[in-house]
PDB file of N, CA, C and O in Angstrom:
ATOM      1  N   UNK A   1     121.204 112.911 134.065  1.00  0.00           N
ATOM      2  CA  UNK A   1     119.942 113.443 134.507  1.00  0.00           C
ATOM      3  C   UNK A   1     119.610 114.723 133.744  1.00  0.00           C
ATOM      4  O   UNK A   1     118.658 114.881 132.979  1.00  0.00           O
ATOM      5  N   UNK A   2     120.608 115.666 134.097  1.00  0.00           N
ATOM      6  CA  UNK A   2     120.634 116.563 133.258  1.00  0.00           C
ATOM      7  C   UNK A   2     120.517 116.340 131.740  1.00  0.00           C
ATOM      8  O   UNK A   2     119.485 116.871 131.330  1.00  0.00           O
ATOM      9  N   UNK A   3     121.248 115.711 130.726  1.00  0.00           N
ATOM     10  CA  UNK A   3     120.624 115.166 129.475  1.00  0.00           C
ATOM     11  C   UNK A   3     118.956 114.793 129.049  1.00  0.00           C
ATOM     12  O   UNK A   3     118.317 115.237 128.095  1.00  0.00           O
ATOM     13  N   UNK A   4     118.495 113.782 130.156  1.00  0.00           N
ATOM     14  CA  UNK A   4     117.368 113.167 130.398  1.00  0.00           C
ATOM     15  C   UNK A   4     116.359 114.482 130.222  1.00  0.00           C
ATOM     16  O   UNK A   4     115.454 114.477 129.388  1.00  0.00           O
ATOM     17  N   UNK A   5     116.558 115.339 130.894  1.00  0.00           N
ATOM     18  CA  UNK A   5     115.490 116.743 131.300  1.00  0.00           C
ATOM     19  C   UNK A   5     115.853 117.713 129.643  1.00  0.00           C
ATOM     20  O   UNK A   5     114.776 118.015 129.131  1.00  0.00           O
ATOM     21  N   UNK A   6     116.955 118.162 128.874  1.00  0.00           N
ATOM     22  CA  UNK A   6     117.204 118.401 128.068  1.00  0.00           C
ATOM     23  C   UNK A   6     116.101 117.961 126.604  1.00  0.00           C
ATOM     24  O   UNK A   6     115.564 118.636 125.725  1.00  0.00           O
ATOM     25  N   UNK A   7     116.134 116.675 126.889  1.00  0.00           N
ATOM     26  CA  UNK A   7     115.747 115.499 125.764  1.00  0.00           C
ATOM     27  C   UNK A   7     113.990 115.175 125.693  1.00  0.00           C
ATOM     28  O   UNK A   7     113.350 114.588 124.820  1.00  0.00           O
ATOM     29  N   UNK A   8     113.623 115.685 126.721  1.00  0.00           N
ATOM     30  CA  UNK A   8     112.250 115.647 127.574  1.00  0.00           C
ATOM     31  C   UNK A   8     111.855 117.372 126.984  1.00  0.00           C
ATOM     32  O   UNK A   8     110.807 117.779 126.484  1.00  0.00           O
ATOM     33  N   UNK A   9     112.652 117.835 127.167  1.00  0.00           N
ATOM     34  CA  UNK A   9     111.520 119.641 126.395  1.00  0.00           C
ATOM     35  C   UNK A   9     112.213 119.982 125.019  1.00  0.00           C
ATOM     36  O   UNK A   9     111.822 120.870 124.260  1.00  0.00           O
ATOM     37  N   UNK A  10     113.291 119.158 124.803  1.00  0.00           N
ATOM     38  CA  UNK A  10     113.268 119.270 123.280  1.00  0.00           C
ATOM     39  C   UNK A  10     112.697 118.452 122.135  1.00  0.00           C
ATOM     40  O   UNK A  10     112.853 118.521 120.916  1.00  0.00           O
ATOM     41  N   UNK A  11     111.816 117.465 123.111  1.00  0.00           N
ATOM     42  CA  UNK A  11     110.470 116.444 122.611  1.00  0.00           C
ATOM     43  C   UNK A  11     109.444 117.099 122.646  1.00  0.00           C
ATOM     44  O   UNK A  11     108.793 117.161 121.603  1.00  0.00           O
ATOM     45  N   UNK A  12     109.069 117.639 123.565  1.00  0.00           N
ATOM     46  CA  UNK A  12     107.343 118.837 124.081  1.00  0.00           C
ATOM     47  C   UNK A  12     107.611 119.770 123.160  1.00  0.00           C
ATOM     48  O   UNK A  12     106.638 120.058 122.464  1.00  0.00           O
ATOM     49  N   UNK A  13     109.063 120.599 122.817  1.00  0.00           N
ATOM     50  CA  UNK A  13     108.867 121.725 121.787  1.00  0.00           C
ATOM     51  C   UNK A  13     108.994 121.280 120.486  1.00  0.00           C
ATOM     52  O   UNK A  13     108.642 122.058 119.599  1.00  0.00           O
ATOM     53  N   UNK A  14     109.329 120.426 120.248  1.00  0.00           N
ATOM     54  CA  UNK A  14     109.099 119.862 118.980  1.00  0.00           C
ATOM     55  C   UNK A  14     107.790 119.064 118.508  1.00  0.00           C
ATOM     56  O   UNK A  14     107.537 119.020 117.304  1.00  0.00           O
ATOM     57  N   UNK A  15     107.193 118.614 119.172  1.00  0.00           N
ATOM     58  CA  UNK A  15     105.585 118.124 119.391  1.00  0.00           C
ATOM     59  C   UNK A  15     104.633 119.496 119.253  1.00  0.00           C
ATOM     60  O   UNK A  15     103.796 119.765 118.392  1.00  0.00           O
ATOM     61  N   UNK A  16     105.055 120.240 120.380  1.00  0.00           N
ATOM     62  CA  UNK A  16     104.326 121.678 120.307  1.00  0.00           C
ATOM     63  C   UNK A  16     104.024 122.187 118.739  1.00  0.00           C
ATOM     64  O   UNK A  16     102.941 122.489 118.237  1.00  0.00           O
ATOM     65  N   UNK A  17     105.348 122.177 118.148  1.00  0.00           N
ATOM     66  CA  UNK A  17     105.788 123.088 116.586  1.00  0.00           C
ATOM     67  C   UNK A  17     104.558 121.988 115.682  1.00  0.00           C
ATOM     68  O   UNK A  17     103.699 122.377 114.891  1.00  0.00           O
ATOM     69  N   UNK A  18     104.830 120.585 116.109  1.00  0.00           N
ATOM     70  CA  UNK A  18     104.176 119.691 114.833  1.00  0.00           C
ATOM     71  C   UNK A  18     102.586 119.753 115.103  1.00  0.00           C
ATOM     72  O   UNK A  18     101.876 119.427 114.152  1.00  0.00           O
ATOM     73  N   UNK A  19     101.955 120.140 116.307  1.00  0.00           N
ATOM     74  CA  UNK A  19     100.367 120.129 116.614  1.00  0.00           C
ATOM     75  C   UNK A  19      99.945 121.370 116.099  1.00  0.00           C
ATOM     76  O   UNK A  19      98.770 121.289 115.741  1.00  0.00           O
ATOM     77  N   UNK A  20     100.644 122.972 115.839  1.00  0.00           N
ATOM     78  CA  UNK A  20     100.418 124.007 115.477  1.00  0.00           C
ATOM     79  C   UNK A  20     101.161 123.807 113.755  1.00  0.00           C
ATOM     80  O   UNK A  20     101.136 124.860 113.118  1.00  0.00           O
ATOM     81  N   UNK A  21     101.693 122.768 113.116  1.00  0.00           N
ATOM     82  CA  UNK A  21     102.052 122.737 111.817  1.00  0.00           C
ATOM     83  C   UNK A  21     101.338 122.224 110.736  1.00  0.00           C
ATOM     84  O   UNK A  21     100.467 121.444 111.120  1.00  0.00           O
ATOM     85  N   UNK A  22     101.386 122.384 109.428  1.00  0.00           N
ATOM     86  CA  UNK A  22     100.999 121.507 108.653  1.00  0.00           C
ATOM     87  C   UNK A  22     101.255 120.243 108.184  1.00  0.00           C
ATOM     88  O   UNK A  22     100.639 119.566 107.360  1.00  0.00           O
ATOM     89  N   UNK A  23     102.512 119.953 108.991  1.00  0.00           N
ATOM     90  CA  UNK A  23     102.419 118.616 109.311  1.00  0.00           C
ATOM     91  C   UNK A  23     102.233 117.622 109.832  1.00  0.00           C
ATOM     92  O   UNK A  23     102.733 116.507 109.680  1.00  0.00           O
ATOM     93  N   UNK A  24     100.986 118.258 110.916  1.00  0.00           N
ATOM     94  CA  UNK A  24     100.312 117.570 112.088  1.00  0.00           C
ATOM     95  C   UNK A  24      98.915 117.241 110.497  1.00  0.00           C
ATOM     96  O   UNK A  24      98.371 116.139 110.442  1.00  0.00           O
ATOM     97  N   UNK A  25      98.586 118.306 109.461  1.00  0.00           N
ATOM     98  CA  UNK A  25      97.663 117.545 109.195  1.00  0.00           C
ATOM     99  C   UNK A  25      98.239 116.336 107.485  1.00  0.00           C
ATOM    100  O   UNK A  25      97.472 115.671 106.790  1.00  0.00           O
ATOM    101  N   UNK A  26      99.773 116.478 107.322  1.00  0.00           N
ATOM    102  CA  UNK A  26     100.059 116.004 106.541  1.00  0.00           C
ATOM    103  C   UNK A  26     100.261 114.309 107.221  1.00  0.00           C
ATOM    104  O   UNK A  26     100.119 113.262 106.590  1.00  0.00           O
ATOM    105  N   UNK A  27     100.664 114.478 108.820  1.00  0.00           N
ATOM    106  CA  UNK A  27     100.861 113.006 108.941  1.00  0.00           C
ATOM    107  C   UNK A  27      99.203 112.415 108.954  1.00  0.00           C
ATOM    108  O   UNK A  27      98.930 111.235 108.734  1.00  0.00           O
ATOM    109  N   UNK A  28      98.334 113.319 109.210  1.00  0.00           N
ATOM    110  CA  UNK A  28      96.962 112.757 109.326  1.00  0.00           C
ATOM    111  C   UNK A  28      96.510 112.262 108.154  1.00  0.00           C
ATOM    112  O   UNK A  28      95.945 111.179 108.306  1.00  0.00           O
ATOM    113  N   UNK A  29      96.556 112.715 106.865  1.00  0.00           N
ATOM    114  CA  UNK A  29      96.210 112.936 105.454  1.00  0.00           C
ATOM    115  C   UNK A  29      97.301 111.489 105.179  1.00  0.00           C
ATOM    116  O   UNK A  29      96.886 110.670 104.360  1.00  0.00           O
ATOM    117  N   UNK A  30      98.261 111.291 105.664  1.00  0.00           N
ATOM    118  CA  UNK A  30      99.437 110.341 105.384  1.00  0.00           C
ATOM    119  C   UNK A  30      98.322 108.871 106.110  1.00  0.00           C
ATOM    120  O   UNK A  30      97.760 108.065 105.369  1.00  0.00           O
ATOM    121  N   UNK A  31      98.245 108.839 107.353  1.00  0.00           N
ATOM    122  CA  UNK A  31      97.598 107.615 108.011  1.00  0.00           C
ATOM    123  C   UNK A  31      96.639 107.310 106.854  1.00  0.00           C
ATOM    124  O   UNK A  31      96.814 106.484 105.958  1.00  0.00           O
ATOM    125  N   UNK A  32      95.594 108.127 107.036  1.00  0.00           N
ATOM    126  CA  UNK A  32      94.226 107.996 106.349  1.00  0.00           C
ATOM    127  C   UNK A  32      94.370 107.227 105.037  1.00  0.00           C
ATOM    128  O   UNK A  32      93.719 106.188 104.936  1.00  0.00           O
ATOM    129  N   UNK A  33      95.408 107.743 103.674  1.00  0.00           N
ATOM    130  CA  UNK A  33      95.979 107.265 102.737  1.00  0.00           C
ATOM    131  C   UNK A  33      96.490 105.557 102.984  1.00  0.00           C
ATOM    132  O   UNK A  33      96.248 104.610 102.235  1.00  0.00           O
ATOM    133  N   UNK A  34      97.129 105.547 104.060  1.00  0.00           N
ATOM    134  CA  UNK A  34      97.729 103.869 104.269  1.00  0.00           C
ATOM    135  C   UNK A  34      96.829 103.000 104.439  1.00  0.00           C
ATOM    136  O   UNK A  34      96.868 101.886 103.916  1.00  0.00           O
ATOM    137  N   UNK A  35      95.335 103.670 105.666  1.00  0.00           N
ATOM    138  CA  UNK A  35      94.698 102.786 106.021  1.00  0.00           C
ATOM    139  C   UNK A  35      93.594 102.453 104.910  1.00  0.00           C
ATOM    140  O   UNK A  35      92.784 101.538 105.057  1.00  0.00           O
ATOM    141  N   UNK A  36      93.638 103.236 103.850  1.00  0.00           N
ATOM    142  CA  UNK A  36      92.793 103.160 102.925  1.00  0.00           C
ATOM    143  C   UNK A  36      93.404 102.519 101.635  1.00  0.00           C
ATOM    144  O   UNK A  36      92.738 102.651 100.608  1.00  0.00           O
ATOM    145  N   UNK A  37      94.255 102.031 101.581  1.00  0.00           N
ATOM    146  CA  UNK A  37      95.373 101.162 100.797  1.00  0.00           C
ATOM    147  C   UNK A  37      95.050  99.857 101.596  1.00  0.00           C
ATOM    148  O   UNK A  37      94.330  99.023 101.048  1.00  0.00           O
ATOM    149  N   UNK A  38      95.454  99.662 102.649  1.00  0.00           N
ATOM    150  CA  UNK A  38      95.467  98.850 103.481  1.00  0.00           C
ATOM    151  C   UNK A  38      94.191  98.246 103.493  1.00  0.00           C
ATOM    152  O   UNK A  38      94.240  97.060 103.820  1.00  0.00           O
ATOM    153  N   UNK A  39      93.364  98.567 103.307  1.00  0.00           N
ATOM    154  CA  UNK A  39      91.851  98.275 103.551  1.00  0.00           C
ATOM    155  C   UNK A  39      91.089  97.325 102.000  1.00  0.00           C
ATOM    156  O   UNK A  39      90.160  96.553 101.763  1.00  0.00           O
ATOM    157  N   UNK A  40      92.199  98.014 101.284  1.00  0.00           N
ATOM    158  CA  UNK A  40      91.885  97.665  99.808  1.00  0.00           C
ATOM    159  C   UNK A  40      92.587  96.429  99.123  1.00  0.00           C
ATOM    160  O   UNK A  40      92.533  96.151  97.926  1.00  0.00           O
ATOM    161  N   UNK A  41      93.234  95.764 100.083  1.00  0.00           N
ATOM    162  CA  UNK A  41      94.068  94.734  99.588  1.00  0.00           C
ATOM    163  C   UNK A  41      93.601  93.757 100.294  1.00  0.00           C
ATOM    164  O   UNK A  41      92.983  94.127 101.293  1.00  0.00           O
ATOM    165  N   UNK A  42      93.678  92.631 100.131  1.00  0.00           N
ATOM    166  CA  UNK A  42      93.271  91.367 100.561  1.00  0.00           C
ATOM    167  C   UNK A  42      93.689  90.517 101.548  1.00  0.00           C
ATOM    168  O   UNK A  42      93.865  89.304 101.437  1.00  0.00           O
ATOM    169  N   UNK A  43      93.892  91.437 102.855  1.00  0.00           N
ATOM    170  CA  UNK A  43      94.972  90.810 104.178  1.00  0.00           C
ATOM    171  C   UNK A  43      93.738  90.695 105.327  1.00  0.00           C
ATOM    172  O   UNK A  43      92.730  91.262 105.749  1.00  0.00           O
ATOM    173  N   UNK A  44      94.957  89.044 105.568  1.00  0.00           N
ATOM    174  CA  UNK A  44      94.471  88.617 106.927  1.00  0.00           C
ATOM    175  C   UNK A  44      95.059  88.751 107.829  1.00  0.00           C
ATOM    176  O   UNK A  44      96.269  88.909 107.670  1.00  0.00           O
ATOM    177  N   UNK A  45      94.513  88.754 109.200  1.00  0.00           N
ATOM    178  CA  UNK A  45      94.941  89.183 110.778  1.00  0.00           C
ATOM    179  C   UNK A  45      96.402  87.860 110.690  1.00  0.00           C
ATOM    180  O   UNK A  45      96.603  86.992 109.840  1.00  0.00           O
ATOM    181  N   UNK A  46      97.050  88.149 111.722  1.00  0.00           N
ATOM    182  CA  UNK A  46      98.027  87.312 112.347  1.00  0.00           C
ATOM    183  C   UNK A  46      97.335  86.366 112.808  1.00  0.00           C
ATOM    184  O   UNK A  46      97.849  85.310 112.439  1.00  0.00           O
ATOM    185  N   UNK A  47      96.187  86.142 113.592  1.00  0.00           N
ATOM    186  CA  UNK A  47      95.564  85.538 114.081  1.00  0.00           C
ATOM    187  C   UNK A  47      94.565  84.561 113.339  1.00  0.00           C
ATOM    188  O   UNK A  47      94.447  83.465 113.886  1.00  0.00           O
ATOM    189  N   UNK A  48      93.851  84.761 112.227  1.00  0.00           N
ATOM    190  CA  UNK A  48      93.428  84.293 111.253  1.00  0.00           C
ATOM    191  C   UNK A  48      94.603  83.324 110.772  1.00  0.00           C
ATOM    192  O   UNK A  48      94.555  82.158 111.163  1.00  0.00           O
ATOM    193  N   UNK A  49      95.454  83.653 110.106  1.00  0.00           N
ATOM    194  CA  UNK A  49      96.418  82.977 109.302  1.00  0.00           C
ATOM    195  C   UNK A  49      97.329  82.091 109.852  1.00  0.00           C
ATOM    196  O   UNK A  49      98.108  81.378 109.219  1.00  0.00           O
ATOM    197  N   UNK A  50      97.170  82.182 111.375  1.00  0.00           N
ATOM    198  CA  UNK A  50      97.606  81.106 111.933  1.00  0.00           C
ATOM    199  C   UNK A  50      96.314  79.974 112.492  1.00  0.00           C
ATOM    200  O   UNK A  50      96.609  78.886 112.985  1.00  0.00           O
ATOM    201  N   UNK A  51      95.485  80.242 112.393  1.00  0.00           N
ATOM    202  CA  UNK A  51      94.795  79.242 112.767  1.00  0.00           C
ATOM    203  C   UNK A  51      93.989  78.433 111.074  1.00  0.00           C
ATOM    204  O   UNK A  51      93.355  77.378 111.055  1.00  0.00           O
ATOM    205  N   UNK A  52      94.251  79.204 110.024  1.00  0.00           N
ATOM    206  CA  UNK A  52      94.451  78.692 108.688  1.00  0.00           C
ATOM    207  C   UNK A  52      95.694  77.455 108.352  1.00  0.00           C
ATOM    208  O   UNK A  52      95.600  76.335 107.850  1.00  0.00           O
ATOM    209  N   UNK A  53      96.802  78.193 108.854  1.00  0.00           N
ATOM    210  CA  UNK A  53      98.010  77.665 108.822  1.00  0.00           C
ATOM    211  C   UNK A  53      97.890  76.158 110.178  1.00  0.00           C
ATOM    212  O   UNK A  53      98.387  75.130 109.719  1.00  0.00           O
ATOM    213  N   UNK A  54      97.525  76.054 111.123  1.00  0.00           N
ATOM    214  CA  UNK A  54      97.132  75.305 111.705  1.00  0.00           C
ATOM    215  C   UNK A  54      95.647  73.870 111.203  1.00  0.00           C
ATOM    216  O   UNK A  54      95.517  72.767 111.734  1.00  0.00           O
ATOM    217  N   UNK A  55      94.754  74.488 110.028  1.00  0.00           N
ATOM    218  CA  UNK A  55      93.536  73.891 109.356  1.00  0.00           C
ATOM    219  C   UNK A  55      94.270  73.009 108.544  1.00  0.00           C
ATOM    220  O   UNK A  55      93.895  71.837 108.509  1.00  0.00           O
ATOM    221  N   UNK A  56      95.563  73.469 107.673  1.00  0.00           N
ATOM    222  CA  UNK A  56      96.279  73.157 106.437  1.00  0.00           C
ATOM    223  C   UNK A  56      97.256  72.211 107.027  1.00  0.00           C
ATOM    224  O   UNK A  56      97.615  71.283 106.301  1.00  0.00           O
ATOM    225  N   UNK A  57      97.900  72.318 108.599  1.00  0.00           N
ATOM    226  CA  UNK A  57      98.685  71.461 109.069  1.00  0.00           C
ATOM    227  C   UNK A  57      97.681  70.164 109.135  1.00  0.00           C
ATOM    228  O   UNK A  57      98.129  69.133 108.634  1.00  0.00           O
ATOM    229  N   UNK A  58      96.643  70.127 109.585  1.00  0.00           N
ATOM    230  CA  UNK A  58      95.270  69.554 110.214  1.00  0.00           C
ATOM    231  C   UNK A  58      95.311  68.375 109.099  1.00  0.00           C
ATOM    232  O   UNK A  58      95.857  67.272 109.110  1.00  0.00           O
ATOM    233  N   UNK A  59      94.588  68.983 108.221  1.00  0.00           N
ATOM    234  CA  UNK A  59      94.663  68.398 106.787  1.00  0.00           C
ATOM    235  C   UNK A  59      95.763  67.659 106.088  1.00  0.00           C
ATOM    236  O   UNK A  59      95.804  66.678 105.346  1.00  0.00           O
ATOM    237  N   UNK A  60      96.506  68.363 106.518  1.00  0.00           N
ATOM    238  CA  UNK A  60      98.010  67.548 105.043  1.00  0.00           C
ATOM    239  C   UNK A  60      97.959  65.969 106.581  1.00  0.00           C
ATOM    240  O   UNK A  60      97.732  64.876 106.062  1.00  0.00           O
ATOM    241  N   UNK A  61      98.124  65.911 108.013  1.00  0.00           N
ATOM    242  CA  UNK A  61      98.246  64.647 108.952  1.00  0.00           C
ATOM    243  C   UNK A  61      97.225  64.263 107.892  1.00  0.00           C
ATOM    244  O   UNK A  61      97.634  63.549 106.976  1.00  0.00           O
ATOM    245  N   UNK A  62      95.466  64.786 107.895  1.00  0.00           N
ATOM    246  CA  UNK A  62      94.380  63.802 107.561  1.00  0.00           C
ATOM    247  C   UNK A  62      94.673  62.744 106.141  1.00  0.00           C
ATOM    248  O   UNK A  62      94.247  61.628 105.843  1.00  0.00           O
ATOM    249  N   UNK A  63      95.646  63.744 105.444  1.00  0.00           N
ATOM    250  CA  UNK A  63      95.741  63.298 103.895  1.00  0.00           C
ATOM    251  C   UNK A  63      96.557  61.949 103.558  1.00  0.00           C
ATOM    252  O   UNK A  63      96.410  60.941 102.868  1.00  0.00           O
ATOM    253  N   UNK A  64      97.577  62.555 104.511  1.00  0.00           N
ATOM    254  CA  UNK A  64      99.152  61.571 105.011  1.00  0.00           C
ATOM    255  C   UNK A  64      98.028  60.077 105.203  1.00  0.00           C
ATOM    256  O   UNK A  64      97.700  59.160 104.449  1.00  0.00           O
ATOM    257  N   UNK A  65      97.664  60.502 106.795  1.00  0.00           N
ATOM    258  CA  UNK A  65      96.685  59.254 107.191  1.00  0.00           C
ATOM    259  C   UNK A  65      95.818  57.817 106.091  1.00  0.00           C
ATOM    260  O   UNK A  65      95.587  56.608 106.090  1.00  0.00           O
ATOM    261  N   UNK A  66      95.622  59.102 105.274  1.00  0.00           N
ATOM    262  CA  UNK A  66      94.569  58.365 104.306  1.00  0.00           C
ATOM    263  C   UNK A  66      95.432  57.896 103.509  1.00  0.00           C
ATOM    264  O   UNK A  66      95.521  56.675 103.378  1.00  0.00           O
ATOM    265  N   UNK A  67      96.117  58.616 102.923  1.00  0.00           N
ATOM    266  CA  UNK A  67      97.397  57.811 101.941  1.00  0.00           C
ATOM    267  C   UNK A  67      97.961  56.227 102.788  1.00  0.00           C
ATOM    268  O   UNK A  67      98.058  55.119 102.259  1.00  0.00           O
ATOM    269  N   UNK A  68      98.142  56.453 103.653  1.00  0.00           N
ATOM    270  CA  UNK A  68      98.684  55.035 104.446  1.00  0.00           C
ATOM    271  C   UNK A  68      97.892  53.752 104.384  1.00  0.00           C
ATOM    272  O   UNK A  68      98.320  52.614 104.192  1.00  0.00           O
ATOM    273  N   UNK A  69      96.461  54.223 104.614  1.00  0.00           N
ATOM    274  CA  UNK A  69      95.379  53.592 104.471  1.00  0.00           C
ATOM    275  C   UNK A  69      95.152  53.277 103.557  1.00  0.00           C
ATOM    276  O   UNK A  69      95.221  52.096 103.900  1.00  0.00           O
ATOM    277  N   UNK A  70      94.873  53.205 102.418  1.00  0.00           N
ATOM    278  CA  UNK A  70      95.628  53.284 100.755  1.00  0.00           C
ATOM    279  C   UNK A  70      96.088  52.022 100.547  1.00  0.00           C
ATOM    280  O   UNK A  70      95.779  50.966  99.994  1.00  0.00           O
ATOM    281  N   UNK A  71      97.101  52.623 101.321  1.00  0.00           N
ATOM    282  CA  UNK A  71      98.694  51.404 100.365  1.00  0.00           C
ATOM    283  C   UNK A  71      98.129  50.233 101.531  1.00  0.00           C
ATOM    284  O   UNK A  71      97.622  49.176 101.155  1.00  0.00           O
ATOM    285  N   UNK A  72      98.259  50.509 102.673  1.00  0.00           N
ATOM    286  CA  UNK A  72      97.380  49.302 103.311  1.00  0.00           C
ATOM    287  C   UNK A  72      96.405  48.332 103.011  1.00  0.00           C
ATOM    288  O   UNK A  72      96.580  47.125 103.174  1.00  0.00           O
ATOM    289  N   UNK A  73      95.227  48.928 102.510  1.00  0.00           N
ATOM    290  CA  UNK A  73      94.269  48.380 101.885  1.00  0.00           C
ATOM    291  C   UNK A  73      95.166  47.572 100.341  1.00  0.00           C
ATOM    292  O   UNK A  73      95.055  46.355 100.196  1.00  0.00           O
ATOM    293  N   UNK A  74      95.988  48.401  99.323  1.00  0.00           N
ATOM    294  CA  UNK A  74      96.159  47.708  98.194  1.00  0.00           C
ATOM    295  C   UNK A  74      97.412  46.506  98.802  1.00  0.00           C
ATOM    296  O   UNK A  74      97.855  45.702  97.981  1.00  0.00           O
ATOM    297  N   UNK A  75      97.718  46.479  99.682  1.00  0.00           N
ATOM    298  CA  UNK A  75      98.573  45.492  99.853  1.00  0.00           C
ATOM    299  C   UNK A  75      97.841  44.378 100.426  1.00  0.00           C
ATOM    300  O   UNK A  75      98.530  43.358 100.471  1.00  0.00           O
ATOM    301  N   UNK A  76      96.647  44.248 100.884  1.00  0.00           N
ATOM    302  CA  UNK A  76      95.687  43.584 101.229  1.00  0.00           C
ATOM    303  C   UNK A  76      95.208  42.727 100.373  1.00  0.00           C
ATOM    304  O   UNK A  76      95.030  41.539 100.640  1.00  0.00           O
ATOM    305  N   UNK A  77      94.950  43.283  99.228  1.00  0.00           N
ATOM    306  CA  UNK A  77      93.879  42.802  98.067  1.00  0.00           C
ATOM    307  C   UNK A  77      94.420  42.341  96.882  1.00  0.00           C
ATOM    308  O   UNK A  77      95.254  42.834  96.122  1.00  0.00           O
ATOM    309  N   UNK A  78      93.627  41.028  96.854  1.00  0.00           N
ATOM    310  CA  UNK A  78      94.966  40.369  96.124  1.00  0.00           C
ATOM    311  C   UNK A  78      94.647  40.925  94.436  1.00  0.00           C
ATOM    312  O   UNK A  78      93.547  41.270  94.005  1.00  0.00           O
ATOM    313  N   UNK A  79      95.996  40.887  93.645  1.00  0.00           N
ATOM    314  CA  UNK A  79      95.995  41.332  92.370  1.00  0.00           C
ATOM    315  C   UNK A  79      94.604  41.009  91.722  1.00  0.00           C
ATOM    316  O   UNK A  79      93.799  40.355  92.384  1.00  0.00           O
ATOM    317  N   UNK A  80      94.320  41.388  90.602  1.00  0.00           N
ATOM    318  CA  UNK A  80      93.448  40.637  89.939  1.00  0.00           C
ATOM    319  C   UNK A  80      93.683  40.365  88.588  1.00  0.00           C
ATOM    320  O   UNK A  80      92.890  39.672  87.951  1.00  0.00           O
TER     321      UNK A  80
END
């Protein structure tokens, strides 16, 4: 318990030091830099890319399908 309470104001005084530091505005200057990298590259959501990844599953059954249909049909028709 005692630890717990220790660990708890040597978090607040160390938070305290970084909101009055220059490295409250170096981590800011740091975000800003990532999200502006980040912004500049060509990424999709988790959410996007699985329902892509789900279009492409979609497709390769439709392709499969049709391929079957295919060899079906040429086994049908007689040589010529």
């Amino acid at each position: 318990m005692i630890a717990k309470q220790l660990f708890e104001d040597i978090t607040a005084k160390v938070s305290d030091i970084i909101q009055d530091s220059p490295i409250k505005d170096l981590e800011k200057n740091v975000k800003t830099a990532v999200t502006a990298a980040f912004s500049r590259l060509d990424l999709v959501t988790r959410e996007e890319f699985e329902i892509q990844q789900q279009m492409i599953e979609h497709l390769c059954s439709e392709i499969a399908s049709l391929q079957d249909e295919i060899a079906r049909l040429r086994e049908q028709t007689p040589d010529a």
